[in-house]
Backbone as a ProteinNet text record, in pm:
[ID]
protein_1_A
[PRIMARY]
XXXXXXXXXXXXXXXXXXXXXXXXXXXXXXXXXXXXXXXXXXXXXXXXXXXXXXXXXXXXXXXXXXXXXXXXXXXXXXXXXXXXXXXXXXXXXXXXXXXXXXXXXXXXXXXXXXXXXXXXXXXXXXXXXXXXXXXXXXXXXXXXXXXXXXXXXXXXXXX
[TERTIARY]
343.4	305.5	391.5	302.1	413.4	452.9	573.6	632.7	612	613.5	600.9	658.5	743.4	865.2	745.7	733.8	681.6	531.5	475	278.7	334.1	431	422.2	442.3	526.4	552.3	444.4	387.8	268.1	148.4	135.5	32.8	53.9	214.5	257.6	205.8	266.8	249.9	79.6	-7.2	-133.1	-184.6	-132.1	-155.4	-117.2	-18.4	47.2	-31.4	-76.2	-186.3	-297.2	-357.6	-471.2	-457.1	-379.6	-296.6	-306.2	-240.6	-202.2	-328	-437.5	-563.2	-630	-654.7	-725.4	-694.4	-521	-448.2	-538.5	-486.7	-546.8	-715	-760.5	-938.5	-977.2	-889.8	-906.9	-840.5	-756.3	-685.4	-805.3	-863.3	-951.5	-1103.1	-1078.6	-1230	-1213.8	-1033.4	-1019.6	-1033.1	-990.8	-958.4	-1138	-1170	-1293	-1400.7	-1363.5	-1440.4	-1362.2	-1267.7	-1156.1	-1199.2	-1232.4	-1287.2	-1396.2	-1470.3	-1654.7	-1625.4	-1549.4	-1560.7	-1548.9	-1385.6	-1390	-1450.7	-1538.6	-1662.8	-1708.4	-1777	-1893.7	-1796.7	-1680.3	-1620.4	-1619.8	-1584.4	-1593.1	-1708.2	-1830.9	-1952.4	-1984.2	-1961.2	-1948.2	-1876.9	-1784.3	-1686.1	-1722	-1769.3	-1783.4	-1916.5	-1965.8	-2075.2	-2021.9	-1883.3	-1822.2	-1767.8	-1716.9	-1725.3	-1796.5	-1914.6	-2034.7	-2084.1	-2036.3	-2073.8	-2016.3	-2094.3	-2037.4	-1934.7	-1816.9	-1720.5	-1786.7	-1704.7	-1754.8	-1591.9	-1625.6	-1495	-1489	-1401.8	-1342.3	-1436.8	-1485	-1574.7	-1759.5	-1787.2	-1893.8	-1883.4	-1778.8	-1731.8	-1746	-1697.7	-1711.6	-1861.4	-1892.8	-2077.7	-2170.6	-2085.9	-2162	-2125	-1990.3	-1946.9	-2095.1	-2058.5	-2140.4	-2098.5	-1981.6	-1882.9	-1803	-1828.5	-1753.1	-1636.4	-1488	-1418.6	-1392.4	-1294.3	-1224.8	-1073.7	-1106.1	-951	-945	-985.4	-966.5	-863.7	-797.1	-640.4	-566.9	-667.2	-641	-730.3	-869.2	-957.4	-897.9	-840.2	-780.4	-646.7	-546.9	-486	-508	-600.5	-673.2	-712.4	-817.7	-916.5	-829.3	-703.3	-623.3	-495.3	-468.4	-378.5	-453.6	-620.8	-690.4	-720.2	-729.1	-729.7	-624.8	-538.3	-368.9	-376.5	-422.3	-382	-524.4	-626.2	-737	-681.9	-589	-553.9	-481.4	-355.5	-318	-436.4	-551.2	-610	-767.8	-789.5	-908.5	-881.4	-774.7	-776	-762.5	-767.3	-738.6	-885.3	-874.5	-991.4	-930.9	-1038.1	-992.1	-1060.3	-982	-990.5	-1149.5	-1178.4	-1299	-1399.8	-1399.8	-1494.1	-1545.3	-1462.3	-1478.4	-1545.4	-1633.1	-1748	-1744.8	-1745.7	-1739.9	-1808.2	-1937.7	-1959.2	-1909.9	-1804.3	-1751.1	-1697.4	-1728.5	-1620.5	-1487.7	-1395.5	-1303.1	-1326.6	-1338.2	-1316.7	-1433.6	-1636.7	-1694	-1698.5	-1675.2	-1711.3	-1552.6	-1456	-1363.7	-1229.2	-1287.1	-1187.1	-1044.5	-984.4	-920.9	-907.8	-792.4	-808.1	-874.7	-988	-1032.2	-956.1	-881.5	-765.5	-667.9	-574	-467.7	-446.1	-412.7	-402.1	-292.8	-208.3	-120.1	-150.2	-268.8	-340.2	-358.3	-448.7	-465.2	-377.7	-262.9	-136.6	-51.4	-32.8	35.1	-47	-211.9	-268.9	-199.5	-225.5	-178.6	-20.8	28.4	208.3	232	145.5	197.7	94.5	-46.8	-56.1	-10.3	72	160.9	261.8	343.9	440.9	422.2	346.6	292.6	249.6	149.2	96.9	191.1	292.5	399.7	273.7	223.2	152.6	183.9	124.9	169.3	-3.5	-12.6	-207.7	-138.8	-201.3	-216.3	-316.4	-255.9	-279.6	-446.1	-492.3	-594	-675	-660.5	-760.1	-757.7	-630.4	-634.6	-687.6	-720.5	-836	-977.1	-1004.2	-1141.9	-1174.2	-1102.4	-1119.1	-1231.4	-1354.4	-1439.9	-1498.6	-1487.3	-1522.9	-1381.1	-1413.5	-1335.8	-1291	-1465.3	-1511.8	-1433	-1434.6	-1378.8	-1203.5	-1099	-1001.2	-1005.7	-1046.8	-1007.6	-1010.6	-1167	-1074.7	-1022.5	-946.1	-839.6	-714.7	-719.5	-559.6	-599.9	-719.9	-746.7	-718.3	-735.5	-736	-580.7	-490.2	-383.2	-300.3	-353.8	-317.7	-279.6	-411.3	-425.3	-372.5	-353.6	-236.9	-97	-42.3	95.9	88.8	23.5	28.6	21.5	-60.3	-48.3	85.4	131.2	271.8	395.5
3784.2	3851.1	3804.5	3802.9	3739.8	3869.9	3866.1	3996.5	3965.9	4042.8	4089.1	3917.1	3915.3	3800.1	3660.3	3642.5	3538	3520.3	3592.9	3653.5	3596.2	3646	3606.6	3480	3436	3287.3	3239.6	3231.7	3169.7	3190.5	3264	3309.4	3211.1	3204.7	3105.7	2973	2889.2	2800.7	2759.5	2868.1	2824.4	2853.8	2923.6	2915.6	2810.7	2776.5	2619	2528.6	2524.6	2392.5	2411.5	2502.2	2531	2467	2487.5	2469.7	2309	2273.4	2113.2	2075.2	2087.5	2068.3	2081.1	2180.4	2150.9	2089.9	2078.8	1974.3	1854.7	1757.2	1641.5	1645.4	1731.6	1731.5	1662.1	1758.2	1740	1604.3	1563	1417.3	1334.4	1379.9	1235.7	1243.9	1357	1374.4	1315.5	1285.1	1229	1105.8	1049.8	892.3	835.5	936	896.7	830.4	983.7	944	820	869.6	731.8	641.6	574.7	430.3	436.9	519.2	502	479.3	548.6	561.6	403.2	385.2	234.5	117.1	178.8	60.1	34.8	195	155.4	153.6	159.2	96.5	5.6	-113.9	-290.1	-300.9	-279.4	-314.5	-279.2	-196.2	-125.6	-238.2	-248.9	-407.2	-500.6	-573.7	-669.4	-711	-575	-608.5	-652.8	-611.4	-610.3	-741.9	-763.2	-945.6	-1047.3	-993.9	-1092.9	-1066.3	-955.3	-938	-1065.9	-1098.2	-1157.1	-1113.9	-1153.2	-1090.1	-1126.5	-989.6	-975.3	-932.1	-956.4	-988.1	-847.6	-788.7	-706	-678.1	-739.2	-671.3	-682.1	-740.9	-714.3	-552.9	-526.1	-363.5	-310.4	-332	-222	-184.3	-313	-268.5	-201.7	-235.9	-154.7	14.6	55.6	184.5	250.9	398.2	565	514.6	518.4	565.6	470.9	329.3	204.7	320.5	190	248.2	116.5	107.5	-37.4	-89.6	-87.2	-101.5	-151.3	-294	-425.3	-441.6	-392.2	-457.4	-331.2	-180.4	-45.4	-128.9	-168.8	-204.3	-287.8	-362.7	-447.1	-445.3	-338.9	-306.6	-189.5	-109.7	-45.7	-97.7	-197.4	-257.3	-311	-376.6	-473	-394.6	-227.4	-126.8	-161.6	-60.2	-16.2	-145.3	-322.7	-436.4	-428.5	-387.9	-424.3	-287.3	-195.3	-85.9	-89.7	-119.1	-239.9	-304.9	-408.6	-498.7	-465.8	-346.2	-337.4	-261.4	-208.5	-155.4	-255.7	-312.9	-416.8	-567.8	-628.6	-778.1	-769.2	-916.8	-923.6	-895.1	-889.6	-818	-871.6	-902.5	-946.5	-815.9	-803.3	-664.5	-714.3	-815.8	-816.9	-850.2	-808.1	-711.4	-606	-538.2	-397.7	-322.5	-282.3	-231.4	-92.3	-71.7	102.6	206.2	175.9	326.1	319.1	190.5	175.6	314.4	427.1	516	531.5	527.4	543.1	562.3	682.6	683.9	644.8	688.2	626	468.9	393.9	246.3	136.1	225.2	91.8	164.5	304.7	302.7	367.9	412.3	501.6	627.4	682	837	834.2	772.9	812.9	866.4	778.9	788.6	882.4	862.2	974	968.6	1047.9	1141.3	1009.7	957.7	846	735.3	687.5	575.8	575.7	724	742.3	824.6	882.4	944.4	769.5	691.3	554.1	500.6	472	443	552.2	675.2	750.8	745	700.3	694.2	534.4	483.6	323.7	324.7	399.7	419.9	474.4	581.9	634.1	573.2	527.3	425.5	325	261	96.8	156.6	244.7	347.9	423.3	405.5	545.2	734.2	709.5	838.6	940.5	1061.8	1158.5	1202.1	1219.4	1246.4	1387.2	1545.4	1666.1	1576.8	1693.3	1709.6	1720.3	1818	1856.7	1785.1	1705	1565.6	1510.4	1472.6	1340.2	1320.2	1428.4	1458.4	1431.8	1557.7	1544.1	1398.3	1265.4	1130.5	1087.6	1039	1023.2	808.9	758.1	614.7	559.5	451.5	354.2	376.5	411.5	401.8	607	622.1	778	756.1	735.9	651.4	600.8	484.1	425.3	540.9	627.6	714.5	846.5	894.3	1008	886.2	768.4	700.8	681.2	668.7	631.1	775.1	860.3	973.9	998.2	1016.7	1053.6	973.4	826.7	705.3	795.2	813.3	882.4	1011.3	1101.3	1198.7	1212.8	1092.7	1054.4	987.2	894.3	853.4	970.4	1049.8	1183.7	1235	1275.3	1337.6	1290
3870.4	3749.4	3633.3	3521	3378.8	3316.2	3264.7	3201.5	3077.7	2968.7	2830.4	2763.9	2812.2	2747.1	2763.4	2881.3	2929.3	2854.6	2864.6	2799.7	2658.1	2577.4	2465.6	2451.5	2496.9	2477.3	2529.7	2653.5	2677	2578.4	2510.7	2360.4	2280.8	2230.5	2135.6	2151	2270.7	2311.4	2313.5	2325	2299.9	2202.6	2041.2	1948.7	1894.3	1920.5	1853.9	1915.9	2036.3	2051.2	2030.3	1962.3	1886	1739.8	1716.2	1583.6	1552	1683.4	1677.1	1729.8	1756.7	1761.4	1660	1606.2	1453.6	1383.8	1369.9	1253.9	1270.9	1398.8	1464.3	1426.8	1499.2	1449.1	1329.9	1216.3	1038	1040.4	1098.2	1074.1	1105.9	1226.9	1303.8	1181.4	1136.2	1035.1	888.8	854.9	742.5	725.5	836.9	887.4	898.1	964.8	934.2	803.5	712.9	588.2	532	554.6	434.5	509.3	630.9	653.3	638.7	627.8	570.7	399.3	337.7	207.2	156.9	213.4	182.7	233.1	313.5	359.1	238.5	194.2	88.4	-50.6	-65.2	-149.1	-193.2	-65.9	-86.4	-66.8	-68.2	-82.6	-234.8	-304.2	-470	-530.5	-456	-530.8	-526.2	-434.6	-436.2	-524.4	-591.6	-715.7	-808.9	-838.4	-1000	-966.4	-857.7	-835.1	-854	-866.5	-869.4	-1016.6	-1097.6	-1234.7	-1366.1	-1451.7	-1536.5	-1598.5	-1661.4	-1732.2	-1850.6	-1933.7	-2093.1	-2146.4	-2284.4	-2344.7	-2437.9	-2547.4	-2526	-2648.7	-2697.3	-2824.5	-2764.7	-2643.9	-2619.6	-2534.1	-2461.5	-2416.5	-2496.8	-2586.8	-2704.9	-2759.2	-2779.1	-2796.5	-2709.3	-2595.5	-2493.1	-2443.7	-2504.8	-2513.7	-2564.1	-2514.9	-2590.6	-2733.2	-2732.5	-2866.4	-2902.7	-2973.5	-2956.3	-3030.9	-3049.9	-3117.3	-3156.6	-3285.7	-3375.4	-3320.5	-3175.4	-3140.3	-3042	-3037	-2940.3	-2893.2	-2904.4	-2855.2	-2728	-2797.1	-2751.6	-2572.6	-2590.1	-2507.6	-2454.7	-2458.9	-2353.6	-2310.7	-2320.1	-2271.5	-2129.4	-2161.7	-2092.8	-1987	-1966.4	-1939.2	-1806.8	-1846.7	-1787.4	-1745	-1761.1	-1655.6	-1522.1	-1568.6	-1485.8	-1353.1	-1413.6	-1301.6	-1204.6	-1287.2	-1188.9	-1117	-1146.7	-1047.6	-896.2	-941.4	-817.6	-751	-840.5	-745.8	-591.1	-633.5	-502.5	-409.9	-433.6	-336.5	-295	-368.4	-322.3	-362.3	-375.1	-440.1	-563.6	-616.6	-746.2	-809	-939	-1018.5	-1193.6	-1250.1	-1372	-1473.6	-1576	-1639.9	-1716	-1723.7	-1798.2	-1737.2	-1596.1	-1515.1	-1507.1	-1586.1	-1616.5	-1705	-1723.1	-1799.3	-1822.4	-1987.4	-2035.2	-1898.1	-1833.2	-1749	-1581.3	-1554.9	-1432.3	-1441.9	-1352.5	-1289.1	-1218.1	-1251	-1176.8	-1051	-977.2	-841.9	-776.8	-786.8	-741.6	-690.8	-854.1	-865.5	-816.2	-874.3	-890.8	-737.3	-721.2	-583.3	-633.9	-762.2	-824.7	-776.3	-721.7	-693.6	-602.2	-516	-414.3	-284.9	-263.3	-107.2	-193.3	-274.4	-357.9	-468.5	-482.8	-642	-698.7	-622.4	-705.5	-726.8	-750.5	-784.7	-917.2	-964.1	-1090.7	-1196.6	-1136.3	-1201.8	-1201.3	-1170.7	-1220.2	-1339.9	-1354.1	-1450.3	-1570.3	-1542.3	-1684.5	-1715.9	-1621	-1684.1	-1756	-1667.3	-1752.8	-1880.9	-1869.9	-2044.1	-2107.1	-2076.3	-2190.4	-2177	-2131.9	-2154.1	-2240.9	-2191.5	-2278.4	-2418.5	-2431.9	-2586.4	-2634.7	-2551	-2627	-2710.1	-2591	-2602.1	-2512.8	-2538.1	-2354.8	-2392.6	-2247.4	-2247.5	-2139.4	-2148	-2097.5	-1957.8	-1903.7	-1766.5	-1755.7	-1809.4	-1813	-1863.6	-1981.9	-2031.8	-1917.5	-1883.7	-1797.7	-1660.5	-1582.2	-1484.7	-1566.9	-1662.3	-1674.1	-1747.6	-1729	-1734.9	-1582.8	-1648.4	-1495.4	-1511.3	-1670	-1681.4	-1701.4	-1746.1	-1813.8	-1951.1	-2015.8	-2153.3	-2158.5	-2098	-2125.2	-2145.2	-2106.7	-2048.9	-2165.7	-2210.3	-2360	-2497.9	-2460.5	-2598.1	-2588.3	-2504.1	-2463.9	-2546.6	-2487.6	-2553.3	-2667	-2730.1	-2879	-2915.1	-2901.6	-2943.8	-2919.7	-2907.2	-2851.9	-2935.9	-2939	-3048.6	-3171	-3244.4	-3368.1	-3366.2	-3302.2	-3314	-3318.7	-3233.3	-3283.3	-3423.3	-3475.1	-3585.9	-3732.2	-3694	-3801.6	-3772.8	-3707	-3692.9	-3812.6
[MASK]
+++++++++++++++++++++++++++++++++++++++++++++++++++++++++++++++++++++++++++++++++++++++++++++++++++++++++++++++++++++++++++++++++++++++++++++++++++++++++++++++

């Protein structure tokens, strides 16, 4: 017979491997999507590979909302390549087209949150801007992304 002492610990011991079973489950279900995701990731990529590059004033024509700040556009343009690069190859920034999405199209933020928190520190670094937390999520293109820093641009300059 198990005494009081023993029953409990034996409870424990099978709450904790319940425990360490679901953990594992949710692990084997993450691992999962994240290698399906980035299947159809590099298949999404390897379009913008095969896309013509356009130069920094035909982007602009092709923006919702061009803006007059070529230089704003290709600094942008060319964070967002280098931070690709470490997760799919190299990528030239003028591949990149105003309604590419961040995390759908170019693979940003998909796997972690520190993919696209490095894009916003090295633009405010390089812009000497600070972009809120809260803009800087509800960022979902490219062409969105260029004017939060245009915008942010022109508010330090009023100051």
């Amino acid at each position: 017979m198990l005494d009081s002492l023993h029953y409990t610990l034996l409870l424990k011991i099978c709450e904790v491997n319940l425990i360490m079973f679901v953990v594992i489950k949710k692990f084997l279900r993450w691992l999962r999507l994240k290698n399906s995701s980035k299947q159809k990731l590099s298949e999404k990529f390897s379009k913008i590979h095969r896309r013509l590059p356009i130069s920094n004033l035909e982007f602009i024509k092709l923006m919702k909302q061009p803006i007059n700040d070529e230089e704003l556009v290709d600094k942008v343009r060319n964070i967002v390549a280098k931070e690709i690069v470490s997760k799919q190859g190299r990528i030239n920034g003028c591949l990149l087209y105003p309604e590419d999405r961040l995390v759908e199209d170019l693979g940003i933020c998909s796997f972690d949150a520190l993919d696209y928190t490095a894009i916003i520190i090295q633009l405010e670094h390089i812009l000497n801007i600070s972009i809120p937390d809260e803009e800087a999520m509800s960022v979902k293109t490219v062409e969105d992304l260029i004017h939060i820093c245009a915008r942010h641009r022109i508010k330090l300059r009023h100051r």
